[in-house]
C-alpha positions as CSV (number, residue, x, y, z in Angstrom):
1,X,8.3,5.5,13.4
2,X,7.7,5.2,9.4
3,X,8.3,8.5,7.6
4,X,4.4,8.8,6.9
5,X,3.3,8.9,10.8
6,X,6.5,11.1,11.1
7,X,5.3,13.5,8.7
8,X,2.4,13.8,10.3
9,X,3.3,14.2,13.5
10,X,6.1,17.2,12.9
11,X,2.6,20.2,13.3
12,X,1.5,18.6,16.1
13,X,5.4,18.8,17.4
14,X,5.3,22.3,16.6
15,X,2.2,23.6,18.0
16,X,3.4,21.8,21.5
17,X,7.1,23.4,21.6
18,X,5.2,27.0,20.7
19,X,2.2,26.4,23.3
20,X,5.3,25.6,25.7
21,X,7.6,27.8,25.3
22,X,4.5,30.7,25.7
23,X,3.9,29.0,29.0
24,X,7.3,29.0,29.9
25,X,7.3,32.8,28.9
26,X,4.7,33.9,31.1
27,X,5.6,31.9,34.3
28,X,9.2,32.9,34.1
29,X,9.7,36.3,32.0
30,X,11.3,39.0,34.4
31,X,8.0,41.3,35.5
32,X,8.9,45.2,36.1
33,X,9.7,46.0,39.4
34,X,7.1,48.0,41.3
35,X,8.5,51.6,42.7
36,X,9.9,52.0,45.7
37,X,7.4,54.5,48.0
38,X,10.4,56.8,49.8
39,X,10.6,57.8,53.1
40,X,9.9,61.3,54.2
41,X,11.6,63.0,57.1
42,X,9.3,65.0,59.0
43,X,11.3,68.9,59.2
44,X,10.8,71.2,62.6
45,X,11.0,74.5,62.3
46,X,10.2,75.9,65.7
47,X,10.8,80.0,64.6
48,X,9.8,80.3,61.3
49,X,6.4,78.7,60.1
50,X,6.9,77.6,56.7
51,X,4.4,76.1,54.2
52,X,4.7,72.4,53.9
53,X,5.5,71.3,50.1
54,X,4.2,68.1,49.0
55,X,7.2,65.8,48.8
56,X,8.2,65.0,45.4
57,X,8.1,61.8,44.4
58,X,10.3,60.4,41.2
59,X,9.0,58.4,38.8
60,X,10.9,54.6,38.1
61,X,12.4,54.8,35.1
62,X,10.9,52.3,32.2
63,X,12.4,49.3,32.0
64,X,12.2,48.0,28.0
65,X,12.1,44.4,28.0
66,X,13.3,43.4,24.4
67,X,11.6,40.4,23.0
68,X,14.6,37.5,21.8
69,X,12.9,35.3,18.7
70,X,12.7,31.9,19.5
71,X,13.9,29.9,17.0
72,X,12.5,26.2,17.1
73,X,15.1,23.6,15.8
74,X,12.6,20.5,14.7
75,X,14.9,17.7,13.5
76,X,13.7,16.5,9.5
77,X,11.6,13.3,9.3
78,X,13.7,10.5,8.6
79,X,14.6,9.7,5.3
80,X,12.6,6.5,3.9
81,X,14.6,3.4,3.7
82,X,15.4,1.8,0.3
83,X,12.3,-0.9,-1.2
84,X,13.4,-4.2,-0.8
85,X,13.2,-6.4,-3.8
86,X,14.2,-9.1,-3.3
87,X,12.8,-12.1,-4.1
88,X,13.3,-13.5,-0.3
89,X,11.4,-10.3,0.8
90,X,8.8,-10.3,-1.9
91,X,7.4,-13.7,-1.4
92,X,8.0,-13.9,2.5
93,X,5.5,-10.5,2.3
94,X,3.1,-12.7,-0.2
95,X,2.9,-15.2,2.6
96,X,2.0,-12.7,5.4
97,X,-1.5,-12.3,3.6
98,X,-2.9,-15.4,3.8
99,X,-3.0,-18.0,6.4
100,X,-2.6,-21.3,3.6
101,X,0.1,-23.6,4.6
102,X,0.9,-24.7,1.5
103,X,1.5,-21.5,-0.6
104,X,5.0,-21.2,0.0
105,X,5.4,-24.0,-2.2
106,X,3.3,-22.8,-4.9
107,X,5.4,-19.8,-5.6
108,X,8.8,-18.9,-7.4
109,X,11.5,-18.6,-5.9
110,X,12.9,-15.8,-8.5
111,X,12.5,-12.8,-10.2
112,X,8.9,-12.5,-8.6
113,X,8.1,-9.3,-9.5
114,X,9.2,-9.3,-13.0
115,X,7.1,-12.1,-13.4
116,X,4.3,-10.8,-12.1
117,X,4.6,-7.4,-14.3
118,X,5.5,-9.6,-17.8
119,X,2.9,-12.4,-16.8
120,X,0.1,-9.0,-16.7
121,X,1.1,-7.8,-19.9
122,X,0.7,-10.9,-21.7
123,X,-2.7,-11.9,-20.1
124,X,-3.7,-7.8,-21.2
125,X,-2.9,-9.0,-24.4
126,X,-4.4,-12.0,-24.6
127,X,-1.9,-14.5,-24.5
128,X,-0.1,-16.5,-22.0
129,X,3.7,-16.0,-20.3
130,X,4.5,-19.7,-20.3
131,X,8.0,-18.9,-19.3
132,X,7.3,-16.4,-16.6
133,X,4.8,-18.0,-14.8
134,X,4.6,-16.8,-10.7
135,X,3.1,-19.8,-9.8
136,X,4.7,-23.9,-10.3
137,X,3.1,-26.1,-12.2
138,X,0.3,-28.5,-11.1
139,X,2.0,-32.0,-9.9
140,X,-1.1,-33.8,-11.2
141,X,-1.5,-34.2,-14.9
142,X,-4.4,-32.9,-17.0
143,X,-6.8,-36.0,-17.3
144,X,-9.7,-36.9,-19.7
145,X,-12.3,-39.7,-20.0
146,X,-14.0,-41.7,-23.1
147,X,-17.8,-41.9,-23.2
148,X,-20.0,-42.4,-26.5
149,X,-16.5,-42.2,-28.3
150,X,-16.1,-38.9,-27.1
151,X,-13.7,-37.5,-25.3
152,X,-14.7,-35.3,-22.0
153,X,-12.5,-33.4,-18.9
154,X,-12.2,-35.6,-16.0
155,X,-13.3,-33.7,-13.1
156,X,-10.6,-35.1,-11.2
157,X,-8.4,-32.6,-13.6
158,X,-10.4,-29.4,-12.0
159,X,-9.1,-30.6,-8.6
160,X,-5.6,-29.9,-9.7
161,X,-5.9,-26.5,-9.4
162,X,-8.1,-26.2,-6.1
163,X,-4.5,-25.6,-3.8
164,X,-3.6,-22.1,-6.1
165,X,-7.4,-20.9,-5.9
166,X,-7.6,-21.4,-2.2
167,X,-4.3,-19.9,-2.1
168,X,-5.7,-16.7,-3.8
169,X,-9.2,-17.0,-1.9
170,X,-7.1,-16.9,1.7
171,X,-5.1,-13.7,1.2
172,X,-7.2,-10.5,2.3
173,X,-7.9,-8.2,-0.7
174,X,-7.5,-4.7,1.5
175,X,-3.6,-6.3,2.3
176,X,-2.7,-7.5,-0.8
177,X,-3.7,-4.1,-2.7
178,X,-1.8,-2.6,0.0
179,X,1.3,-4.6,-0.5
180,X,0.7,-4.1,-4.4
181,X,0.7,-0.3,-3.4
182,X,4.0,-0.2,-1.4
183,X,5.8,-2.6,-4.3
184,X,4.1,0.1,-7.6
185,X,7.1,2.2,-8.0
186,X,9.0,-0.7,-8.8
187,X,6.6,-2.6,-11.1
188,X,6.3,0.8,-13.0
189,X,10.3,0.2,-13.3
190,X,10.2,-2.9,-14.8
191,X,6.9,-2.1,-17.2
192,X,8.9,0.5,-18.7
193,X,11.5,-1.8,-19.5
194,X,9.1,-4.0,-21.6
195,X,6.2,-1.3,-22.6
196,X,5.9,1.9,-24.5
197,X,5.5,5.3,-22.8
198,X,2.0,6.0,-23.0
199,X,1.2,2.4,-21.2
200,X,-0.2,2.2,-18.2
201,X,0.4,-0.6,-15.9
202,X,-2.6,-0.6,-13.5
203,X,-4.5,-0.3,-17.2
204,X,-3.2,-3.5,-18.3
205,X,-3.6,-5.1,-14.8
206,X,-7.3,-3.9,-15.3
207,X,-7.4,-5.7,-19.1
208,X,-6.3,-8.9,-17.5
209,X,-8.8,-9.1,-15.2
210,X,-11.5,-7.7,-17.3
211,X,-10.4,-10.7,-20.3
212,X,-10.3,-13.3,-17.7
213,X,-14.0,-12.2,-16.0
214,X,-15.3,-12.5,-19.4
215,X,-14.3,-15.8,-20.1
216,X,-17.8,-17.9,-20.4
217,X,-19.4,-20.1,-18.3
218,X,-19.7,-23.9,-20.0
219,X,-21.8,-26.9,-19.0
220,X,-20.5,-29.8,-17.9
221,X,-18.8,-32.3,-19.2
222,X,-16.8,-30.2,-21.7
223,X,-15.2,-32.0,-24.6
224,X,-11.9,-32.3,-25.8
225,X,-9.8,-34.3,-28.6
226,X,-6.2,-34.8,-29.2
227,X,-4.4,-33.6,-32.4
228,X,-1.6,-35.4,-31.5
229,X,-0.1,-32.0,-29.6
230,X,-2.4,-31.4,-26.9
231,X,-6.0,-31.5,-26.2
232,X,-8.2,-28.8,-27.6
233,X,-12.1,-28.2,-27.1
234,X,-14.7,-29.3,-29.4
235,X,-17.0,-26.7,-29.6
236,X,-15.4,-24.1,-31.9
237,X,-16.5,-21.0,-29.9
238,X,-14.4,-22.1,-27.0
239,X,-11.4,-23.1,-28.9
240,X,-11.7,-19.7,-30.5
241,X,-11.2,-17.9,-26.6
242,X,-8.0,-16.1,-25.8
243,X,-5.6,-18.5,-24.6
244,X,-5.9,-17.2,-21.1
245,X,-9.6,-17.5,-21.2
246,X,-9.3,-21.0,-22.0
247,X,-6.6,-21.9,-19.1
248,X,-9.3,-20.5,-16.7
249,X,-11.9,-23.1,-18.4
250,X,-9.5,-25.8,-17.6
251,X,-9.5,-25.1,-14.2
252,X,-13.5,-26.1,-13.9
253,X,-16.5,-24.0,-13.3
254,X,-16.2,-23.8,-9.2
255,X,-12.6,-23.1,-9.3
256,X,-13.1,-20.1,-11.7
257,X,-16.4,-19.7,-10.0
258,X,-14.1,-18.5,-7.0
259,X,-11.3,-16.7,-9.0
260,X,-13.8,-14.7,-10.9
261,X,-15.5,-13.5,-7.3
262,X,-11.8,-12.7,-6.1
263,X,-10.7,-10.9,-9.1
264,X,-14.0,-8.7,-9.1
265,X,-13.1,-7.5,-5.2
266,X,-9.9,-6.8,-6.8
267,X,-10.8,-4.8,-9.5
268,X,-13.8,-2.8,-7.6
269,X,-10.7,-1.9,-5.2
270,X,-8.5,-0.8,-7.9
């Protein structure tokens, strides 16, 4: 029995012993005894005739029954047990909510939590935890194609990340807010480590959420060039996006079609 249901059940355990130990009061508490009706001896008197007297009859003394308090010993509710963790724990409770095969691989191994909480507060500030990342890498590297002398975003890039978002489309919202819930005390442990006092985390889980719904939607093909360091876009207005906003572009417009509709039945249950 979890300490909740316990809790709850401790009035109802109450209200039983009292309605029981009444019952067992009237069934079996000692009743007065009734008075004894005595015997009287009929008296001849063949000389003298003597009025009769009405025979006297004494009264049974009271008896005073003394009423005992009953005191009802109801053992505490157990204490809770200690929140596990652990990273073992943590992710094999990730993979409870959802029924993909292939997520297991897809996730760290360590330090999941902490992850989770510092990978929030970068996205809420609009940047990117490259070195805390919840999630491996994509196998697959990101591909482009030539056309017109331009240079576009191979589809065939997009498909990279189709595993994590049907990872995240799998796992039931209600459970994984629920498992978010039970594992809160903790994150708020480790946000205070990294955060001032007056911060919220739930607020900056809301701010990542709200930066990446309003990344825009793009046409397709979307183009790209190479300074030599990476591949950046074209159009000024999308290079000029929060670096988060512009990871969710590279993942292709159904991919964060389908993140966007899971992170807005995340944040209307929040």
């Amino acid at each position: 029995m979890d300490t909740e249901n316990g809790k709850s059940l401790v009035p109802h355990f109450v209200i039983g012993a009292i309605v029981l130990v009444v019952i067992l009061a009237i069934v079996f508490w000692p009743s007065e005894p009734e008075p004894e009706t005595p015997v009287i001896a009929e008296v001849v008197t063949p000389l003298i005739e003597q009025d009769v007297l009405p025979p006297q009859i004494e009264e049974a003394p009271e008896i005073v029954v003394e009423e005992t308090p009953m005191t009802l010993e109801i053992e505490p509710a157990p204490a809770p047990e200690p929140l596990d963790i652990s990273d073992g724990t943590v992710k094999t409770k990730l993979l409870q909510l959802s029924d993909y095969d292939s997520l297991a691989r897809l996730i760290v191994d360590d330090a999941l939590l902490k992850r989770f909480v510092i990978m929030t507060n970068t996205l809420a500030d609009e940047t990117v935890a490259t070195n805390n990342r919840v999630l491996v890498r994509p196998d697959k590297p990101f591909r482009t194609f030539q056309q017109a002398e331009k240079q576009w975003i191979d589809p065939a890039s997009y498909k990279r990340y189709t595993p994590y978002v049907d990872a995240l489309a799998s796992m039931d919202t209600a459970s994984l807010l629920q498992l978010y819930s039970e594992y809160k005390p903790a994150i708020d442990n480790i946000f205070a480590e990294i955060s001032s006092p007056s911060d919220s985390f739930n607020d900056k889980l809301i701010d990542a959420i709200n930066i990446l719904l309003d990344t825009p939607e793009v046409p397709m093909p979307v183009e790209v060039y190479n300074d030599s360091v990476m591949f950046k876009f074209t159009d000024p207005q999308l290079e000029a996006l929060a670096p988060p906003q512009k990871q969710l572009l590279r993942t292709g417009p159904e991919n964060m079609r389908r993140i966007k509709a899971k992170l807005r039945e995340i944040k209307e249950s929040l």
